[in-house]
DRENDO-1510 file (C-alpha; in Angstrom, 1 decimal, always signed):
<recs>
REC; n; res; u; v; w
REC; 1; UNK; -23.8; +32.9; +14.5 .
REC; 2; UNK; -26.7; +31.8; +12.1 .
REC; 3; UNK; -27.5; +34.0; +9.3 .
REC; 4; UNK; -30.2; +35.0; +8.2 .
REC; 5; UNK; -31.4; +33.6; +5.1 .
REC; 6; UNK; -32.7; +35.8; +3.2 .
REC; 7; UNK; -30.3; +38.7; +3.7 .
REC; 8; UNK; -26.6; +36.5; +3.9 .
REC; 9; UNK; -26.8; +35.8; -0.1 .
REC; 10; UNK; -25.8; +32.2; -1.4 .
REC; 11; UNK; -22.3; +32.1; -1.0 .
REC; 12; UNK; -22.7; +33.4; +3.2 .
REC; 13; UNK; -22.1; +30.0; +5.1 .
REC; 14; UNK; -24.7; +29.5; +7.5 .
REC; 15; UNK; -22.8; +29.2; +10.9 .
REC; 16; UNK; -19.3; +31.3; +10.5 .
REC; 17; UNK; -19.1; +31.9; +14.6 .
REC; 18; UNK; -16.0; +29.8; +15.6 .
REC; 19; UNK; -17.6; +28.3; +18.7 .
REC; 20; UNK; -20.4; +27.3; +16.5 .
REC; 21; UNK; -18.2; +25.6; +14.0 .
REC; 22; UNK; -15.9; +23.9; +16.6 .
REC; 23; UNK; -19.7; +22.5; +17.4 .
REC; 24; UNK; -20.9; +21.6; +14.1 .
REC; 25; UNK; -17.1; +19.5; +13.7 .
REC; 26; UNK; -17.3; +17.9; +17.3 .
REC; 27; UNK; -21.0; +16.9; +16.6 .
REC; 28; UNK; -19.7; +15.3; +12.9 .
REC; 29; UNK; -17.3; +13.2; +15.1 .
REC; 30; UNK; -18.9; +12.1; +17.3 .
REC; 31; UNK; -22.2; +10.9; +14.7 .
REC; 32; UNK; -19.2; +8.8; +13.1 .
REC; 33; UNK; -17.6; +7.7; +15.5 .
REC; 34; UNK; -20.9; +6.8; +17.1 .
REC; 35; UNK; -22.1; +5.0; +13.9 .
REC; 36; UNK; -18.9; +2.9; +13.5 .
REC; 37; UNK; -19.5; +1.2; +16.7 .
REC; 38; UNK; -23.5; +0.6; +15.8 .
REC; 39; UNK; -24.1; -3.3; +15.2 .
REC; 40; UNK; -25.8; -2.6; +11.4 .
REC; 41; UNK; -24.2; +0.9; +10.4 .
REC; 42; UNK; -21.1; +0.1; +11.8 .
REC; 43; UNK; -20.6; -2.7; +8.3 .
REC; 44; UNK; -19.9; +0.9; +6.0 .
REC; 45; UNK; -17.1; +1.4; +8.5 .
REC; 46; UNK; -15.5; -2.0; +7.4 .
REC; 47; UNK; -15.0; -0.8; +3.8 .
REC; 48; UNK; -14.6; +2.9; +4.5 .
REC; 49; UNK; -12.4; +4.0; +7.7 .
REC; 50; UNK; -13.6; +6.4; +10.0 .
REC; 51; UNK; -11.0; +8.8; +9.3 .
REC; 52; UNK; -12.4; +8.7; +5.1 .
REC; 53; UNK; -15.6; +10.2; +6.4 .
REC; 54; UNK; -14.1; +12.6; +9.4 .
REC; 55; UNK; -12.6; +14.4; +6.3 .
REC; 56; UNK; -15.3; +14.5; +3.6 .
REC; 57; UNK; -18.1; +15.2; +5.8 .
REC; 58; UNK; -17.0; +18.3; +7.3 .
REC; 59; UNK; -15.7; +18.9; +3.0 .
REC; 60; UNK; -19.4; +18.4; +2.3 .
REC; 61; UNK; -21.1; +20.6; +5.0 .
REC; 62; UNK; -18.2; +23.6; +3.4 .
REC; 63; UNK; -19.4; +23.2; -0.1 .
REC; 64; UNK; -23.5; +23.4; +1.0 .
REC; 65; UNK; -22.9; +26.4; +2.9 .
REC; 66; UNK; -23.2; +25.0; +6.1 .
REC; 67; UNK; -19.8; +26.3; +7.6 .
REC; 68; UNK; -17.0; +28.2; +5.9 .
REC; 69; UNK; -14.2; +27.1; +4.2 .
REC; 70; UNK; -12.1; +29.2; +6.1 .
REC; 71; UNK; -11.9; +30.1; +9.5 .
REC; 72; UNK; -10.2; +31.7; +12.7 .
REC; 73; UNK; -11.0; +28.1; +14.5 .
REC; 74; UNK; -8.3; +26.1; +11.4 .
REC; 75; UNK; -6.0; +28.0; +11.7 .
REC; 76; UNK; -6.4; +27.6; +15.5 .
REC; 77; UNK; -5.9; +24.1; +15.2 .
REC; 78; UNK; -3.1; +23.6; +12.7 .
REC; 79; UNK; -1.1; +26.3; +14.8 .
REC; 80; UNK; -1.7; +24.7; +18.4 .
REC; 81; UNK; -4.3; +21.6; +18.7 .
REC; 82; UNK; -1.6; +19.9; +16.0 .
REC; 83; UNK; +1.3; +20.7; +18.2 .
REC; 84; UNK; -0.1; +19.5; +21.2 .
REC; 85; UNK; -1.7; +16.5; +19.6 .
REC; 86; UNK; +1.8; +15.3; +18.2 .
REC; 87; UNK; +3.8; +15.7; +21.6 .
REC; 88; UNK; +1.1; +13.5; +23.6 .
REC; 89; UNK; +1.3; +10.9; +20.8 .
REC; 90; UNK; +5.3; +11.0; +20.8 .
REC; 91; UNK; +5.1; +11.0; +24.4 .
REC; 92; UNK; +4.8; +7.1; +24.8 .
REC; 93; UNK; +7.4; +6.5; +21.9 .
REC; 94; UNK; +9.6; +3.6; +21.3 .
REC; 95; UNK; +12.3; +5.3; +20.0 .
REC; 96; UNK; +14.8; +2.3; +19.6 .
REC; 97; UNK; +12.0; +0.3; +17.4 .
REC; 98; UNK; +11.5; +3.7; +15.4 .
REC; 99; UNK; +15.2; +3.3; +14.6 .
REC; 100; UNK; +15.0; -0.2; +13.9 .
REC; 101; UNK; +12.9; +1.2; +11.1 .
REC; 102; UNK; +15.6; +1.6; +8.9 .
REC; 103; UNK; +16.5; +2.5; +5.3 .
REC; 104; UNK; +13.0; +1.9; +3.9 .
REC; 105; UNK; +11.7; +4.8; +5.5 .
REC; 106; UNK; +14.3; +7.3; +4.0 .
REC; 107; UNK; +14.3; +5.2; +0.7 .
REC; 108; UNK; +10.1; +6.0; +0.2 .
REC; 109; UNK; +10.9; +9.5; +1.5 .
REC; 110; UNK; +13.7; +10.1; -1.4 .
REC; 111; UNK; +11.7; +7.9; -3.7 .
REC; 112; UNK; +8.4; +10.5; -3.4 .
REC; 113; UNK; +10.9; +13.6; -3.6 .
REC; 114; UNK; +12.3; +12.0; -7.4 .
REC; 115; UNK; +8.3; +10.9; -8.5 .
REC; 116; UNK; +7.3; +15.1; -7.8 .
REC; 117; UNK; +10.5; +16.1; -9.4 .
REC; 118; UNK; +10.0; +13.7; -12.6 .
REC; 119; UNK; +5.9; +13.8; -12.9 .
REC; 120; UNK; +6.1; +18.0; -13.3 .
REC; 121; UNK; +7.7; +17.5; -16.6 .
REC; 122; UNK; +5.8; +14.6; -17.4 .
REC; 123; UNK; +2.3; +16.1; -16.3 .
REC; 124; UNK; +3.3; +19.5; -18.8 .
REC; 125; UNK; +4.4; +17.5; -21.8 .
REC; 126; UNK; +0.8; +15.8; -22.0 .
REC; 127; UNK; -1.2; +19.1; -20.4 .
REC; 128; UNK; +0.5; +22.3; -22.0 .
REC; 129; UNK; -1.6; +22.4; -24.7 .
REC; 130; UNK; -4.4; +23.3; -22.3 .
REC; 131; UNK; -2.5; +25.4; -20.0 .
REC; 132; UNK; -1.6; +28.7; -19.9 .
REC; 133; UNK; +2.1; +29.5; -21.8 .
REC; 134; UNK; +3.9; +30.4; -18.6 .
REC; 135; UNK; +2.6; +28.1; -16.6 .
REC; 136; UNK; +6.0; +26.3; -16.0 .
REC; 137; UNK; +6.9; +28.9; -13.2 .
REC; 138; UNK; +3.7; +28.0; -11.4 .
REC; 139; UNK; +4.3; +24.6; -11.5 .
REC; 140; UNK; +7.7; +25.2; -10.5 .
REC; 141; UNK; +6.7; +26.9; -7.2 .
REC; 142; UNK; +4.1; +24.0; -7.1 .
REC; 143; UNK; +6.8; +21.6; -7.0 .
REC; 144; UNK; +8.3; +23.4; -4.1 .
REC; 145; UNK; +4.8; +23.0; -2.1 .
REC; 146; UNK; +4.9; +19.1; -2.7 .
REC; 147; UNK; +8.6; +18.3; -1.7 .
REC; 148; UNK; +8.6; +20.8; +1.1 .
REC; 149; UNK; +5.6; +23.5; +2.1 .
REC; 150; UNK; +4.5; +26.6; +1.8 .
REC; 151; UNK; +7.7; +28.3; +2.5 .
REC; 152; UNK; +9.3; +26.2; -0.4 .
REC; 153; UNK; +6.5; +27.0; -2.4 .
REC; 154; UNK; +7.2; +31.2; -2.2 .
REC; 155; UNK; +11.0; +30.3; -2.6 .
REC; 156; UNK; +10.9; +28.2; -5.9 .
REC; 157; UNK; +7.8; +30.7; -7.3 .
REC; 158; UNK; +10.2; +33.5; -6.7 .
REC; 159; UNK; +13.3; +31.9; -8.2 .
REC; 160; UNK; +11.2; +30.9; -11.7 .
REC; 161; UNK; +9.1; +34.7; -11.9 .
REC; 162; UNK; +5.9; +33.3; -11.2 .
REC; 163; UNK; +3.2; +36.1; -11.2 .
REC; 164; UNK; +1.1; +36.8; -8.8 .
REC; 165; UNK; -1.7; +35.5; -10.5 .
REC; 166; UNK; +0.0; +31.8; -10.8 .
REC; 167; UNK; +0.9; +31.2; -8.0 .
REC; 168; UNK; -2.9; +32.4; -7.2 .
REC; 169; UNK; -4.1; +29.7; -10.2 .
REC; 170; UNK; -1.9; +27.1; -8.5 .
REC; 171; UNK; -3.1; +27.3; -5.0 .
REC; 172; UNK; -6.4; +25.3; -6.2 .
REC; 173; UNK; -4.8; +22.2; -7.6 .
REC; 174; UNK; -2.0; +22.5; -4.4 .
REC; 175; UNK; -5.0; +22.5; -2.3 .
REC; 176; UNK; -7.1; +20.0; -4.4 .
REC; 177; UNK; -5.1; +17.3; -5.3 .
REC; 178; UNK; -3.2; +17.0; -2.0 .
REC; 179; UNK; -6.3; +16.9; -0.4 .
REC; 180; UNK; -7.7; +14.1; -2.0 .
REC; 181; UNK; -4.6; +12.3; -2.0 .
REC; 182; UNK; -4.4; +12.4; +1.9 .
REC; 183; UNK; -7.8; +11.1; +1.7 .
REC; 184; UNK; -6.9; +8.1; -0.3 .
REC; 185; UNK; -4.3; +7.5; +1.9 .
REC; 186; UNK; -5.9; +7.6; +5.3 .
REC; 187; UNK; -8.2; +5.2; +3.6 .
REC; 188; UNK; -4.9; +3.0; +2.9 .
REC; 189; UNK; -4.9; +3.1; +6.5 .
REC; 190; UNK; -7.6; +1.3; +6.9 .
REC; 191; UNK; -6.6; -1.4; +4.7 .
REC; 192; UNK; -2.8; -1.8; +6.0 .
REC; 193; UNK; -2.8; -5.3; +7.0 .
REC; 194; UNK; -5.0; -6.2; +3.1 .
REC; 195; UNK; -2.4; -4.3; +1.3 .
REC; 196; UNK; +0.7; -5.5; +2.9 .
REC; 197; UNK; -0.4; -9.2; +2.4 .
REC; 198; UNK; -0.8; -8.7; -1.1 .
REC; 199; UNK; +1.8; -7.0; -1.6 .
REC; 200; UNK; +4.2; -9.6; +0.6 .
REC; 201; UNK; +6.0; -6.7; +2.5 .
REC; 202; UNK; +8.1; -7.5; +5.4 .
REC; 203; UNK; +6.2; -5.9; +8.4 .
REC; 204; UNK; +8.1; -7.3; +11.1 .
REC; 205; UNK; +10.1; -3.9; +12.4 .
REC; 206; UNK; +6.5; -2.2; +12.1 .
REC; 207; UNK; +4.7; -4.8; +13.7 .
REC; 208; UNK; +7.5; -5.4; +16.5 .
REC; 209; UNK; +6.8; -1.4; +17.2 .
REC; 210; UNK; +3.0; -1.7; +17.6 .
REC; 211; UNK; +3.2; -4.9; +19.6 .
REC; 212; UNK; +5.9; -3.0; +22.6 .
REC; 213; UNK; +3.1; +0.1; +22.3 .
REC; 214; UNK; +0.8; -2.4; +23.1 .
REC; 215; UNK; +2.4; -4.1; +26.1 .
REC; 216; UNK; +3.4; -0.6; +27.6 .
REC; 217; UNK; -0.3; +0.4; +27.0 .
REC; 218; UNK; -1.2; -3.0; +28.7 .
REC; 219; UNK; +1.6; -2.6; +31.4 .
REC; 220; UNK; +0.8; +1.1; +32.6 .
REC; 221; UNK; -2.9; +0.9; +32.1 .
REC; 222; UNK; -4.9; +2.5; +35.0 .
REC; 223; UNK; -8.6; +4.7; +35.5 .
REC; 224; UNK; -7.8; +8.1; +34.6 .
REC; 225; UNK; -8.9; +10.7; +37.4 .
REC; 226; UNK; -9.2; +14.3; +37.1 .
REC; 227; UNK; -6.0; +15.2; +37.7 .
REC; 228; UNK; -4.4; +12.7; +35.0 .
REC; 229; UNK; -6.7; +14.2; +32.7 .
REC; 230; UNK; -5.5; +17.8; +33.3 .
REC; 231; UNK; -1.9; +16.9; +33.5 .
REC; 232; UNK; -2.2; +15.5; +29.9 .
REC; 233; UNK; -3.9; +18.9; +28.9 .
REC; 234; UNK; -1.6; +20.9; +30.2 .
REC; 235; UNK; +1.4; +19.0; +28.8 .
REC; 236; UNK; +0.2; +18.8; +25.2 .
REC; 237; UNK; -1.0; +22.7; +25.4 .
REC; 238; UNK; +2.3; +24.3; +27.2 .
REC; 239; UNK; +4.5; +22.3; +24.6 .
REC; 240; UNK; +2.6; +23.8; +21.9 .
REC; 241; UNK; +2.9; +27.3; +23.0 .
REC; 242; UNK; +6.5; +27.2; +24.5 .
REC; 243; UNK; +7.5; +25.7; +20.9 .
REC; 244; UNK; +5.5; +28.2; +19.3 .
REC; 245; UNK; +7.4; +30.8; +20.8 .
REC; 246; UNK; +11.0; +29.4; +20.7 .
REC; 247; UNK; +10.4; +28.8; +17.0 .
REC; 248; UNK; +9.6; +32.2; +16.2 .
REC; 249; UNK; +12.9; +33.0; +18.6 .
REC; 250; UNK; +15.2; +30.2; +16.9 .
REC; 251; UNK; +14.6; +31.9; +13.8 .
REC; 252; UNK; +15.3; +35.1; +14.3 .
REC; 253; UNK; +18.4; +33.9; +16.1 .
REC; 254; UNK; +19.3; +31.6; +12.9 .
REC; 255; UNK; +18.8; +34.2; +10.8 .
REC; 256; UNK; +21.3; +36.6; +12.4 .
REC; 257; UNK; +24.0; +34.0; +11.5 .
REC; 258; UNK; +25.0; +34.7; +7.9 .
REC; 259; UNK; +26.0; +31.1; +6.7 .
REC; 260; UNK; +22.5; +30.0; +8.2 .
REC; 261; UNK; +20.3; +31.9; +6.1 .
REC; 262; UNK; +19.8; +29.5; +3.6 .
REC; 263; UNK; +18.3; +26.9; +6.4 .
REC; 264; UNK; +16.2; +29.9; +7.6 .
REC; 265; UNK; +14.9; +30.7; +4.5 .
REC; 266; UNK; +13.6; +27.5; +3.8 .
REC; 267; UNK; +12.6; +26.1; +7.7 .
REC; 268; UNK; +10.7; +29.0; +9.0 .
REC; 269; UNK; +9.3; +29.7; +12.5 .
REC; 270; UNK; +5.9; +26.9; +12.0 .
REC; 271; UNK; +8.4; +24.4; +11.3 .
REC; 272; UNK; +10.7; +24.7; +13.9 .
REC; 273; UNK; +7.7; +24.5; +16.3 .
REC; 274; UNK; +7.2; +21.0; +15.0 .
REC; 275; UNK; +10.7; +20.3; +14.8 .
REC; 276; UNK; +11.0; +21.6; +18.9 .
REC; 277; UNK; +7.7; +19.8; +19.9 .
REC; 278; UNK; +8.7; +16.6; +18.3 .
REC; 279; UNK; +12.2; +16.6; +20.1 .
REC; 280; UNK; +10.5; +17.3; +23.4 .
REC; 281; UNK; +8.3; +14.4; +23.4 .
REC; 282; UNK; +11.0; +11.9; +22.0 .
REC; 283; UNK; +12.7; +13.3; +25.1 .
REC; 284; UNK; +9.9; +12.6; +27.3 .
REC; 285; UNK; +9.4; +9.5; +26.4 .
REC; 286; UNK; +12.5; +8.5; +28.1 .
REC; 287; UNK; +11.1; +9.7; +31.7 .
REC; 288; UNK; +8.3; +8.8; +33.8 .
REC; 289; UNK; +6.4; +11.3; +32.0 .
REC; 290; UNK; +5.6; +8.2; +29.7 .
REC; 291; UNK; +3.7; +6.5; +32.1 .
REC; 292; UNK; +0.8; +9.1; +31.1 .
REC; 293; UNK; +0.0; +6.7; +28.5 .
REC; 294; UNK; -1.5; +4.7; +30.6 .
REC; 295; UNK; -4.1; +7.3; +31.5 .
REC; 296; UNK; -4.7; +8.4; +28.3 .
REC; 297; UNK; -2.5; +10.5; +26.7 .
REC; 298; UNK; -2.5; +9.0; +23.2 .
REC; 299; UNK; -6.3; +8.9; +23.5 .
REC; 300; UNK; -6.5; +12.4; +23.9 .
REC; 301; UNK; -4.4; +13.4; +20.9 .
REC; 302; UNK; -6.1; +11.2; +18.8 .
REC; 303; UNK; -9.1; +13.2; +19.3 .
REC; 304; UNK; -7.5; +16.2; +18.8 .
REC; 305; UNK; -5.8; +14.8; +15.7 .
REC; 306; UNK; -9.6; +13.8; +14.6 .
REC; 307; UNK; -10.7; +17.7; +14.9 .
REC; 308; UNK; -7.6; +18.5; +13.0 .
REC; 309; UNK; -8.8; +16.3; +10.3 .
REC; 310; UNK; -12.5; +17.3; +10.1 .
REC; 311; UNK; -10.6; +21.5; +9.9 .
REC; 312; UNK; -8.5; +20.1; +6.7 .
REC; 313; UNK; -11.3; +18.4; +5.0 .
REC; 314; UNK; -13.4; +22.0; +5.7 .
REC; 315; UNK; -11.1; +23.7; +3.9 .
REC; 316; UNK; -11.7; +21.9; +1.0 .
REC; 317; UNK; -14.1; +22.6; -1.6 .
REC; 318; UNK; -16.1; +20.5; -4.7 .
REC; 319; UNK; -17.0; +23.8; -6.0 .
REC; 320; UNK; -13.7; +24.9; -8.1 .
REC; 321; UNK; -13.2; +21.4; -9.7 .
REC; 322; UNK; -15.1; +22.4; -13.4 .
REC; 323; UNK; -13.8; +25.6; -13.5 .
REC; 324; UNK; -10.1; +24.9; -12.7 .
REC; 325; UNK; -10.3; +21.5; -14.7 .
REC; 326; UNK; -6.9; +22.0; -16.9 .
REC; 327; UNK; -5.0; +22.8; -13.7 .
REC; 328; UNK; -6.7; +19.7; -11.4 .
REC; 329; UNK; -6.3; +17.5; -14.3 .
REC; 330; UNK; -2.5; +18.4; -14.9 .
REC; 331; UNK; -2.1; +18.2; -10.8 .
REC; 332; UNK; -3.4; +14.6; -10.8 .
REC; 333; UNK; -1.2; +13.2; -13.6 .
REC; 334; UNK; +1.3; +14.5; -11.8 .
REC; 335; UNK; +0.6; +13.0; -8.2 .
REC; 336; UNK; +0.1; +9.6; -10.6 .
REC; 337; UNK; +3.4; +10.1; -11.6 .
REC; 338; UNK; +5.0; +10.4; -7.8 .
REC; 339; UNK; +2.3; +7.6; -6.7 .
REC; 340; UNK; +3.4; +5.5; -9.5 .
REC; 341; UNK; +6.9; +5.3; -8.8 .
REC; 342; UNK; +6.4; +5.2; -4.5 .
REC; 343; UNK; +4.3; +1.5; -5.6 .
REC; 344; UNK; +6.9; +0.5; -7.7 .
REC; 345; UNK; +10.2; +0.9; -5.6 .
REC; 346; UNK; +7.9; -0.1; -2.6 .
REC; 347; UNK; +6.9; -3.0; -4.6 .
REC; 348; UNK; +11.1; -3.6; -4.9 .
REC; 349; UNK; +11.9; -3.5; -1.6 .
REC; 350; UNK; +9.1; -4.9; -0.3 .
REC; 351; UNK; +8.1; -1.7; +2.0 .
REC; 352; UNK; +5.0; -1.7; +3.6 .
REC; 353; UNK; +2.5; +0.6; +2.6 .
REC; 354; UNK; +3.1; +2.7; +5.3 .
REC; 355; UNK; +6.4; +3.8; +4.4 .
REC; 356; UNK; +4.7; +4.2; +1.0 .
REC; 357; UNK; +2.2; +6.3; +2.3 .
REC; 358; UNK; +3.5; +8.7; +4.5 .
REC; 359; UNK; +7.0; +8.3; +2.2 .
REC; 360; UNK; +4.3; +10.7; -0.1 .
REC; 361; UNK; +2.6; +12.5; +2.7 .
REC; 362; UNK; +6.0; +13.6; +3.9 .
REC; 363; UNK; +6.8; +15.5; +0.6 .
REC; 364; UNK; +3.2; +16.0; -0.4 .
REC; 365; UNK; +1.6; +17.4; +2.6 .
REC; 366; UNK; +4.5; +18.7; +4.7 .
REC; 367; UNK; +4.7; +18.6; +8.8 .
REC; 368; UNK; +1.5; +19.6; +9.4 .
REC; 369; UNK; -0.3; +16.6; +7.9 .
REC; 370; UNK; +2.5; +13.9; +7.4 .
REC; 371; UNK; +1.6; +12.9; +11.8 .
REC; 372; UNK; -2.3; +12.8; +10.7 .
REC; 373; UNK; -1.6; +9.9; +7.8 .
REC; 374; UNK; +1.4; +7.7; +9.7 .
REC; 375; UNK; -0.7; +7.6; +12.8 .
REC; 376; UNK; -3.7; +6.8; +11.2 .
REC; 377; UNK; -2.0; +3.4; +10.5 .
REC; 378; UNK; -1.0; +3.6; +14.5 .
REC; 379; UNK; -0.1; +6.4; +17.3 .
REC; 380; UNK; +3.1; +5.4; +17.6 .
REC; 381; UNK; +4.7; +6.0; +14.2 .
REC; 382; UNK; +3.2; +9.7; +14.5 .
REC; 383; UNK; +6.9; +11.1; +14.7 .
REC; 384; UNK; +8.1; +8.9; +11.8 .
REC; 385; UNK; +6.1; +11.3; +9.9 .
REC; 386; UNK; +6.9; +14.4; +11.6 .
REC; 387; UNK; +10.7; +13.7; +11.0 .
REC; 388; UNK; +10.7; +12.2; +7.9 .
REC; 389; UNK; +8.3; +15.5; +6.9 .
REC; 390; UNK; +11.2; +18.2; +8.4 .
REC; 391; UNK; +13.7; +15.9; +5.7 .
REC; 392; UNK; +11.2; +17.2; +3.3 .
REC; 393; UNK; +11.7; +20.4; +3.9 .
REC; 394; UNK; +15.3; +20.2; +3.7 .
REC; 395; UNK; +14.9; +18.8; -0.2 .
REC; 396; UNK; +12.5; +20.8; -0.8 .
REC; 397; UNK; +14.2; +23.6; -2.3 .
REC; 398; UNK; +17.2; +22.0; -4.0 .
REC; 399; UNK; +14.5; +19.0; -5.5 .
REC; 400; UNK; +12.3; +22.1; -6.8 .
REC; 401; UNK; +14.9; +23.8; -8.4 .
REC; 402; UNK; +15.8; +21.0; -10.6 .
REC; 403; UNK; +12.3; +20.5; -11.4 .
REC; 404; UNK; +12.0; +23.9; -12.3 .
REC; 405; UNK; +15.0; +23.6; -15.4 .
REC; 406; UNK; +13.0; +20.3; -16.3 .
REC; 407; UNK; +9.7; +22.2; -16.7 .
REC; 408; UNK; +11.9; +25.0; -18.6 .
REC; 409; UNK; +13.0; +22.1; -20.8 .
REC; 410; UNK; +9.9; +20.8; -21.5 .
REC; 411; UNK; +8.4; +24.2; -22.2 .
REC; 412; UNK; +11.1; +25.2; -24.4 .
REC; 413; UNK; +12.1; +27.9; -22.4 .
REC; 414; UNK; +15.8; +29.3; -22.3 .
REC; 415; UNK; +15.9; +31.7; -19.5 .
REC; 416; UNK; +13.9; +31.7; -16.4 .
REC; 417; UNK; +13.6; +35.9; -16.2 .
REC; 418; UNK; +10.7; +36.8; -18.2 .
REC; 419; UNK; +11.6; +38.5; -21.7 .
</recs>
């Protein structure tokens, strides 16, 4: 709904109706996506991606009050447009060339997991004396966030006595940072082919992917009618809501085994959907459900994944960056840290900077967002992120844990239970 000016008070957004933001986000999209394709306007879209703007415009429009920075319609989307967006880009998968991946993925995945472990310490030691004295627990349950998610982020706040009120303090740089870090990486995505010359990496498994996407695309290529169109719907919405549901039921069922627990604790019910949802579409892609590709099915989750990008960059906010400025400063010398050392061991192996990027994403950003960055550099390596993501939140609570004693090290503190 609109509000009315003069009685909403400067901090009301001025359309908070779900259907009119849905609107407002669509309408963003489709400006951009409209202006990349113009003759003259489309020359910004050379130097900035598409995807850049799709998340700092709707950022923008949150911070002047023009939608919220929370609302029903996100949470909408991360819970079932993301699901159904990831299974109809798995769905025309090449799963032998994802294999023929290899090591590098898992070696940028582990290498991003050490940088978060190492650049907590490291982001203290030159920070503390503008922090607050316990803030080693919040950073420890921060650490948790990056290498897995939010689950690992209760688990490793609970295991270093983190108030209340840290954990609240270290939701902004969480949020923040990793924010504009996936922003700097879907602009990497733009830049793939720049970035990989210069830094001679060895494309050719990537490259050999994208090229048997293209000749299946080519191959199975047909007008889609009404009834393709639907199909497509249906499959990406029904998978969404029957994983939703056997996630919630796979954990509960997990956590009735005792030896299980552990697993449970840290992999909870959103995950599993991902985890179910991915494994259904690598299944798919092995029938003749595949052939949907032809009539759009990556298509449509692309634009789905778009909406899910212009949500994320909504929920972000310019407004807490002077206030929380200790806290956003510590959080980016410690993503320079875990960016550092991704460059440097990709620079090693000579990894191309799309295991370097969603290597990060994976750890930084979880499930939920590592899809949006690896296919940003194409639709097919979508579940390259979504597994290497679920691997994340298998480290996440060991990797955190051992950050933690580093941070105690660092603040010189003996014992973890507060005195």
């Amino acid at each position: 709904m609109l509000a009315d000016a003069a009685t909403a008070g400067h901090s009301a957004p001025l359309i908070t109706e779900p259907s009119g933001v849905l609107a407002v986000l669509l309408a963003v999209l489709a400006i951009i996506f409209w202006m990349s394709s113009h003759e003259t306007l489309g020359k910004v879209f050379k130097v900035v991606p598409s995807l850049v703007f799709c998340y700092f415009v709707p950022t923008a429009l949150a911070t002047a009050g023009i939608i919220p920075h929370a609302s029903p319609l996100f949470d909408w989307v991360k819970s079932f447009l993301l699901p159904a967006s990831l299974l109809l880009l798995v769905l025309a998968v090449d799963v032998p060339g994802i294999l023929r991946l290899g090591r590098k993925a898992v070696i940028m995945l582990l290498t991003g997991t050490a940088g978060v472990v190492i650049g907590g310490p490291i982001a203290l030691w030159i920070c503390h004396g503008f922090l607050p004295e316990d803030a080693w627990r919040g950073m420890a349950a921060l650490s948790g966030s990056w290498i897995g998610g939010g689950a690992n982020f209760v688990a490793i706040g609970k295991a270093a006595y983190a108030s209340d009120a840290m954990i609240a303090l270290m939701v902004v740089p969480d949020v923040l940072v990793a924010n504009i870090w996936m922003a700097v990486l879907l602009f990497f995505a733009g830049k793939q082919e720049t970035i990989d010359r210069w830094t001679g990496a060895d494309t050719r498994a990537i490259d050999d992917l994208k090229h048997r996407l293209a000749e299946f695309q080519e191959r199975t290529a047909r007008p889609s009618s009404l009834a393709d169109l639907l199909t497509i719907l249906a499959l990406g919405f029904l998978a969404a809501y029957a994983c939703h549901l056997a996630g919630i039921e796979y954990e509960a069922e997990l956590w009735k085994i005792r030896f299980l627990r552990p697993i449970t604790s840290v992999i909870g019910a959103s995950t599993w959907k991902f985890i179910l949802v991915t494994t259904l579409g690598l299944a798919l892609s092995f029938t003749r459900v595949r052939n949907y590709e032809g009539a759009g099915a990556s298509r449509i989750g692309s634009a789905m994944l778009y909406l899910l990008v212009a949500c994320i960059g909504a929920h972000a906010s310019f407004e807490s960056v002077w206030e929380y400025r200790a806290l956003i400063g510590m959080g980016f010398i410690w993503i320079s840290v875990h960016v550092g050392l991704l460059l440097l061991v990709g620079k090693l192996i000579r990894a191309p900077i799309f295991f370097v990027a969603v290597g990060s994403q994976a750890n930084i950003g979880g499930a939920a967002s590592a899809p949006i960055v690896a296919s940003a550099f194409h639709p097919a390596l979508a579940p390259v992120g979504a597994l290497l993501a679920v691997a994340g939140y298998v480290l996440g609570t060991y990797a955190g844990l051992v950050c933690m004693r580093l941070l105690m090290l660092v603040a010189g503190v003996h014992d973890v239970a507060p005195a």
